[in-house]
C-alpha positions as CSV (number, residue, x, y, z in Angstrom):
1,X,-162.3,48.7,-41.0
2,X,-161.9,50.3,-44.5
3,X,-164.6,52.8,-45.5
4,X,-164.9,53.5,-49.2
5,X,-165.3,56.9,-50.4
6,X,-166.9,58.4,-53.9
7,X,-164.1,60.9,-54.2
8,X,-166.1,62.1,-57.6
9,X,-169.6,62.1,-56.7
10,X,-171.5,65.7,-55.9
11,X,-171.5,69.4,-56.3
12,X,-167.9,69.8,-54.0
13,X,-165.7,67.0,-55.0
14,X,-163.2,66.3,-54.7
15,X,-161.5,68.6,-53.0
16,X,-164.7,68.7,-50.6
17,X,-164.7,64.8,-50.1
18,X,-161.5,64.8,-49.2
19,X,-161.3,66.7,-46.6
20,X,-164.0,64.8,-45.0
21,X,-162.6,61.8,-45.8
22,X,-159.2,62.7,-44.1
23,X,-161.0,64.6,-41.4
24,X,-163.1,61.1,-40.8
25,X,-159.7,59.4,-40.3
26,X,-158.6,61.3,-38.0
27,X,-161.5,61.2,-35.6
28,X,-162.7,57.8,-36.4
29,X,-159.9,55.3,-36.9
30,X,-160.9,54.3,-39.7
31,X,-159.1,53.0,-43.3
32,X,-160.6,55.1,-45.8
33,X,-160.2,54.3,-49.7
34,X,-161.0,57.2,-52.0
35,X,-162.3,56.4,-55.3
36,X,-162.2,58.6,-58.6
37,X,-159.5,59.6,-60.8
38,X,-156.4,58.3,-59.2
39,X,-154.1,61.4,-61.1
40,X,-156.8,64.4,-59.5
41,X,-156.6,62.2,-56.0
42,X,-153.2,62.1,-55.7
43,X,-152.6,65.8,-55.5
44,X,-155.8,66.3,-53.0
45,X,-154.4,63.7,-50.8
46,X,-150.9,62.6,-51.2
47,X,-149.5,64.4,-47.9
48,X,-152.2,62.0,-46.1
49,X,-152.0,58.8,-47.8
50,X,-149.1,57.0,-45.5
51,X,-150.0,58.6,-42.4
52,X,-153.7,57.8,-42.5
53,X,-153.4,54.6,-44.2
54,X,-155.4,56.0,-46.9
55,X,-155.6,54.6,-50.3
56,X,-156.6,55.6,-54.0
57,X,-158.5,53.2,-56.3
58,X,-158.9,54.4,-59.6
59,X,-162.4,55.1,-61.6
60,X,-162.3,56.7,-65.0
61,X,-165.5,57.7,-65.3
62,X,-167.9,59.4,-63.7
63,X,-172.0,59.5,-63.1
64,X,-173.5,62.9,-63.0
65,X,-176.8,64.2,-61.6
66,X,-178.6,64.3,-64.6
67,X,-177.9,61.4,-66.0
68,X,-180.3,58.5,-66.4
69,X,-179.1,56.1,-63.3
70,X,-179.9,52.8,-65.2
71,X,-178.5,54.3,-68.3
72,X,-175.2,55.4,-66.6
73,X,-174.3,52.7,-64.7
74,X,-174.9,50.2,-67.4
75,X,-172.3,52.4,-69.7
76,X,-170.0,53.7,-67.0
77,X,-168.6,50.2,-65.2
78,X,-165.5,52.4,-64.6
79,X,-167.6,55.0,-62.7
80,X,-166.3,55.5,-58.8
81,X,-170.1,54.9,-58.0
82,X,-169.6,51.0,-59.4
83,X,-166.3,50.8,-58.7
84,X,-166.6,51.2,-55.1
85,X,-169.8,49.3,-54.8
86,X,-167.8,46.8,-56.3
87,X,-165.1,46.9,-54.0
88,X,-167.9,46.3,-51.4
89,X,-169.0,43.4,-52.9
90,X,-165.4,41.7,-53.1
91,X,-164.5,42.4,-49.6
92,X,-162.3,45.1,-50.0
93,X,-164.4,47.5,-48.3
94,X,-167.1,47.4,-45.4
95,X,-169.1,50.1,-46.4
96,X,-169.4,52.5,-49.4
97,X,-170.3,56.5,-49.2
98,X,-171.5,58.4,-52.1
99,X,-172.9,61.6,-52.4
100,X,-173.1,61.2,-55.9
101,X,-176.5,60.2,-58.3
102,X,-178.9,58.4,-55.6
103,X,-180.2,56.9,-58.5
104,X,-177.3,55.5,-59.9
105,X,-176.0,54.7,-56.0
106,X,-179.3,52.9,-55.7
107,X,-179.3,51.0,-59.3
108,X,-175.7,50.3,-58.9
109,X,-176.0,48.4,-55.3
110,X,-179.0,46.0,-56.2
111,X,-177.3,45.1,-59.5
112,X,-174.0,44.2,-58.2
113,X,-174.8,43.5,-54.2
114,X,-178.3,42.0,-54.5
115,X,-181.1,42.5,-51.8
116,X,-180.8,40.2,-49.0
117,X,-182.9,37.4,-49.4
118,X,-186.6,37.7,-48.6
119,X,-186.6,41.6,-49.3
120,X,-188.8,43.0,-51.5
121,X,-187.2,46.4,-52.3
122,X,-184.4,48.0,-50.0
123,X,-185.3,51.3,-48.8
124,X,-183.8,54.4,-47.5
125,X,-183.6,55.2,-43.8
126,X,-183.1,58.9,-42.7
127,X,-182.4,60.1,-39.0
128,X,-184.6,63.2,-38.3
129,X,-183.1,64.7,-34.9
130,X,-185.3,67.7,-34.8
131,X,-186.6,66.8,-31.5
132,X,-183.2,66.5,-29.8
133,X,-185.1,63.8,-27.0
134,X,-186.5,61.7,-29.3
135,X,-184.6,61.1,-33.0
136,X,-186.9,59.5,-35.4
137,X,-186.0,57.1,-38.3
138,X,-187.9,58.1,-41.6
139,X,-188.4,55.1,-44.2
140,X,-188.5,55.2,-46.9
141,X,-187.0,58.5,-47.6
142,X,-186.4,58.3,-51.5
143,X,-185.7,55.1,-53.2
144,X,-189.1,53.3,-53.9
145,X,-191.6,56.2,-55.3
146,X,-195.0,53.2,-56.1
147,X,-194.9,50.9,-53.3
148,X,-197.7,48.1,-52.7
149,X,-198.8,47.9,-48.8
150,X,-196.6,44.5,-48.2
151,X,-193.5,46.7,-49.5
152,X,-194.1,49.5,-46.3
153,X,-194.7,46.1,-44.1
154,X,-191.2,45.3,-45.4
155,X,-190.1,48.9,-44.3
156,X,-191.0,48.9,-41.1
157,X,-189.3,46.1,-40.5
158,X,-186.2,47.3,-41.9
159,X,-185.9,50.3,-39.4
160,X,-187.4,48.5,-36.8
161,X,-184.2,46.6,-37.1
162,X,-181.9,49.6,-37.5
163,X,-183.2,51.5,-35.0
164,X,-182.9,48.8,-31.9
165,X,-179.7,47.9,-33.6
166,X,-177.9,51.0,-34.1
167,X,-179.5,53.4,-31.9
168,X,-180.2,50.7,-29.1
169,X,-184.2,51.2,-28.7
170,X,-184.9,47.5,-26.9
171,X,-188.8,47.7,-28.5
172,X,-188.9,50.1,-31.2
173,X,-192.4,52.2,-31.5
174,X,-193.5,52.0,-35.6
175,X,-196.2,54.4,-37.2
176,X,-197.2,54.9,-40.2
177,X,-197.4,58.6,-42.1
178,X,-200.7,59.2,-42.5
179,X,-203.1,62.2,-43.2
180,X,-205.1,61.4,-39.4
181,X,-204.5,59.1,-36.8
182,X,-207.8,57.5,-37.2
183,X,-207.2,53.9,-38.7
184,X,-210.2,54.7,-41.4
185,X,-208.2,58.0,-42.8
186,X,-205.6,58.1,-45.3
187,X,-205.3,56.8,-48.6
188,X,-205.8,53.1,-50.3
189,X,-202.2,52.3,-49.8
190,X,-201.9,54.1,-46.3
191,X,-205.4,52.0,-45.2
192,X,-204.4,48.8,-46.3
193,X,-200.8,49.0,-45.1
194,X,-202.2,49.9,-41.7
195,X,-204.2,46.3,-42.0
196,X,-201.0,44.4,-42.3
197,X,-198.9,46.6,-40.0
198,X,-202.0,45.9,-37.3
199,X,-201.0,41.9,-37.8
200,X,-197.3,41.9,-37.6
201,X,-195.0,41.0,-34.4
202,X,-193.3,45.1,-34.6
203,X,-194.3,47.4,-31.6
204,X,-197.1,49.3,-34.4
205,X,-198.4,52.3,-32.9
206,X,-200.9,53.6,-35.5
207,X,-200.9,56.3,-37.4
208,X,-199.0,59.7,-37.1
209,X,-199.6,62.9,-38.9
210,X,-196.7,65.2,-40.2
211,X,-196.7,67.4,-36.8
212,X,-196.4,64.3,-35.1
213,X,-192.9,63.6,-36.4
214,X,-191.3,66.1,-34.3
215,X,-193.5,65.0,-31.1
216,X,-191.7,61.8,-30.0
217,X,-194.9,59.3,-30.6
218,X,-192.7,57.4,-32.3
219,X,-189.1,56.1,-33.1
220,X,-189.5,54.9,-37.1
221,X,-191.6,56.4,-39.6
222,X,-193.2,54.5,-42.4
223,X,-194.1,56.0,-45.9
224,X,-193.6,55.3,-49.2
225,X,-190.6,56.8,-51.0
226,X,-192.3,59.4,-52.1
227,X,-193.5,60.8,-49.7
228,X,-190.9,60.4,-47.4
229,X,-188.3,62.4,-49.3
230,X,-190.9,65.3,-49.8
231,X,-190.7,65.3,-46.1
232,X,-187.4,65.4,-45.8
233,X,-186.0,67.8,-48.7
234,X,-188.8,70.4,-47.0
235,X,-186.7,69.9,-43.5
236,X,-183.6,70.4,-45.3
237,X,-185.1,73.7,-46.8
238,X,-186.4,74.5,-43.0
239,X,-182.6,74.3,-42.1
240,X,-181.4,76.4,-44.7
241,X,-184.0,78.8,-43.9
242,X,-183.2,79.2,-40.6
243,X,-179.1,79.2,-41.1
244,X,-179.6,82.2,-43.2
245,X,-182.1,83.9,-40.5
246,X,-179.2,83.5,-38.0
247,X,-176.3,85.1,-40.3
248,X,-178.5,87.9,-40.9
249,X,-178.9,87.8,-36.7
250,X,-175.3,88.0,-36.9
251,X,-174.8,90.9,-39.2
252,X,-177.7,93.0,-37.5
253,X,-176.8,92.5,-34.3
254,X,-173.2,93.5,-35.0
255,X,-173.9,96.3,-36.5
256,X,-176.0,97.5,-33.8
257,X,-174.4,96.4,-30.9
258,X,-176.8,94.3,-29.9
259,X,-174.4,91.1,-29.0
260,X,-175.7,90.3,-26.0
261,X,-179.5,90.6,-26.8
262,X,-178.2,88.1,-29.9
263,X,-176.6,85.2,-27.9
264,X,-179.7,84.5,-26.1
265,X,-181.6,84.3,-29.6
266,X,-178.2,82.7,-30.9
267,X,-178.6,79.7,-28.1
268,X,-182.0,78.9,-29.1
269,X,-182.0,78.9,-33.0
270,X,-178.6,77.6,-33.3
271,X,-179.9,74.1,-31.2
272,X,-182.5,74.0,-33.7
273,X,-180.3,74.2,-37.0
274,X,-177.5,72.3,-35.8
275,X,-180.2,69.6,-35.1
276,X,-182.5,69.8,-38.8
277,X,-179.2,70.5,-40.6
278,X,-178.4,67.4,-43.0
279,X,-174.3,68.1,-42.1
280,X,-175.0,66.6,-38.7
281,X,-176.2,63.4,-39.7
282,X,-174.4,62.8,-43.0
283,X,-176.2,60.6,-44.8
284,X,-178.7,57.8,-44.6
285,X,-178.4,54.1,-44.9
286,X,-179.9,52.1,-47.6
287,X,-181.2,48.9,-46.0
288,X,-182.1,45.8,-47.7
289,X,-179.3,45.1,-49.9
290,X,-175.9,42.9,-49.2
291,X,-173.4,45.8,-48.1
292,X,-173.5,48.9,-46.0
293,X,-173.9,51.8,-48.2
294,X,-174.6,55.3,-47.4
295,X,-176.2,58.0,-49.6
296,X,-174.8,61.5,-48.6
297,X,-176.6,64.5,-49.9
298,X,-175.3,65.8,-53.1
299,X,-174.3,69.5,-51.5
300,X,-172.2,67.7,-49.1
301,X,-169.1,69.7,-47.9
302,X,-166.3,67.9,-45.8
303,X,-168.3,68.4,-42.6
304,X,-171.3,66.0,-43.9
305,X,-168.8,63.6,-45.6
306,X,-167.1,63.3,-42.3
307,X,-170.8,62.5,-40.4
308,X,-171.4,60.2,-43.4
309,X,-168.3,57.9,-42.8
310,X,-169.0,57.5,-39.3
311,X,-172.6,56.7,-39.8
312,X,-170.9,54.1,-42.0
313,X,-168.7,53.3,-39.2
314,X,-171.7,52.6,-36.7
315,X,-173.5,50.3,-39.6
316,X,-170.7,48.5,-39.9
317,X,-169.4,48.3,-35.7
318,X,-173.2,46.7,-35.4
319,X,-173.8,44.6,-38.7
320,X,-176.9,45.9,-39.6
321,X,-176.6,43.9,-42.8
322,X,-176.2,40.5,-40.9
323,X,-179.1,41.9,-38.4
324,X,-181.6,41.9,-41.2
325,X,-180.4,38.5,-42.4
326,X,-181.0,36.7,-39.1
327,X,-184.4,38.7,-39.0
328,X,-186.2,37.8,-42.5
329,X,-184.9,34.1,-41.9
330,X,-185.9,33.5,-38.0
331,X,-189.2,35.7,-38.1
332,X,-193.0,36.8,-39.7
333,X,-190.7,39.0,-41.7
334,X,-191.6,37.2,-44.9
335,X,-192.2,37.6,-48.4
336,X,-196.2,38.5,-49.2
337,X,-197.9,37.4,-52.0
338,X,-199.4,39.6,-54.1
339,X,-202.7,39.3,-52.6
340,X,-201.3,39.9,-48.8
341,X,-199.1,42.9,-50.0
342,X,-202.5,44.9,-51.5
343,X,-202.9,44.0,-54.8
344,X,-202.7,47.0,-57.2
345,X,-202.3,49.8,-54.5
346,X,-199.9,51.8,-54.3
């Protein structure tokens, strides 16, 4: 398996990205390609490159944060974000990882992967493990801002695949985010997707409210994009809070001799971070499209980069991508009309 790596993209590379990317090696057995300027590479990585079996594609250019994802990828073919989609797309890797422009990552895989046929809009699938017993799928999680009702339908679907897939739940349980767990409450879009969801062949267990996605009702998550990332960049922040909670712990407690008293709180709040902490998971998948991509946070340090290549890893092992194929061709996973899919809302 050979994993390709944006060796450019986010606030630590590349010095961060590859240390991931070797550290990834290592642990998972995995080819890893590292894409970016081949001169800066070479140094980072040279000591590694015959005994890992690791390789350096060059890419000129590179997309930043701020620039206009459409824009950039349209003027920067040379950028590691389209060069290693690219090298997706001709076979020469089984995945691509990028914590660079989500944006760009996102433009850059429809225009030169394409969506698998009969989806609407691919979507972004984030693992939230804050209850430990019960991990939750959260679509979608940032790509798709204004979605219509038959667009969620389409998401559900999507993680209903991943989820029984990849994390082996035989019937997973679907819910939509909504503002009450009465069918009547939410908004147009919420109501109406609720309709559809009701008359679909997925395991749909109503609505859930934001508390609830920490309770276990349910294994995916349905939202729009919106939405969903609000929900997940305010866990991140949780996770940050707490991390610098418990190095103040650490500092207070050691200068007060109060180590013992600390490991007990240590134990507890520890669980907790290690569990909201986006490091853990590494990244999320973007379903829908012809290749396994994931879209690592743009603060991601070797640790995260490491947790995104195996989550790579584990797309690949269980071809997600050939999953959803079988699935919009054999079942009511289908293409809406406009009528079907809501009309306007949304």
């Amino acid at each position: 398996m050979n994993i390709a790596i944006d060796a450019a993209g986010g606030e630590y590379a590349p010095h961060e990205i590859v240390k991931g990317a070797v550290k990834a090696a290592q642990d998972f057995q995995v080819n890893i390609t590292l894409v970016g300027r081949k001169d800066i590479l070479y140094v980072q990585a040279s000591r590694y490159l015959k005994k890992l079996d690791m390789h350096i594609v060059d890419a000129s250019q590179i997309i930043e944060d701020d620039e206009s994802p459409i824009e950039a990828v349209q003027s920067k073919p040379d950028s590691s974000i389209a060069v290693g989609i690219n090298l997706v797309r001709a076979g020469e890797a089984d995945a691509f990882v990028s914590a660079g422009n989500t944006g760009a990552v996102l433009y850059s895989a429809l225009a030169n992967l394409g969506r698998i046929e009969g989806i609407e809009r691919p979507a972004i699938g984030s693992i939230i493990s804050v209850n430990a017993a019960a991990p939750v799928l959260l679509i979608d999680s940032g790509a798709n801002a204004n979605c219509r009702p038959g667009h969620l339908v389409q998401f559900a679907h999507l993680g209903a695949i991943y989820t029984r897939e990849v994390m082996g739940i035989a019937s997973p349980r679907v819910a939509l985010l909504s503002n009450g767990e009465e069918e009547t409450k939410g908004n147009r879009l919420t109501r109406e997707t609720h309709g559809l969801l009701k008359r679909t062949d997925l395991n749909f267990v109503g609505n859930v409210e934001g508390h609830g996605i920490v309770r276990g009702i349910a294994d995916v998550i349905v939202t729009d994009g919106f939405t969903g990332n609000i929900v997940l960049k305010t866990l991140e922040a949780l996770g940050d809070t707490f991390l610098k909670l418990r190095n103040i712990g650490h500092v207070f407690a050691g200068s007060h001799r109060m180590e013992s008293s600390h490991q007990v709180f240590e134990t507890g709040l520890g669980s907790l971070i290690k569990r909201i902490d986006y490091r853990e998971s590494g990244g999320a998948c973007l379903l829908g499209v012809n290749g396994d991509v994931i879209i690592a946070h743009g603060r991601s340090q070797a640790k995260a980069i490491r947790n995104a290549i195996g989550l790579a890893k584990q797309s690949v092992d269980h071809d997600v991508c050939q999953m959803i194929r079988e699935h919009t061709a054999t079942s009511s996973f289908q293409r809406m009309d406009s009528a079907e899919a809501g009309g306007e809302a949304g």
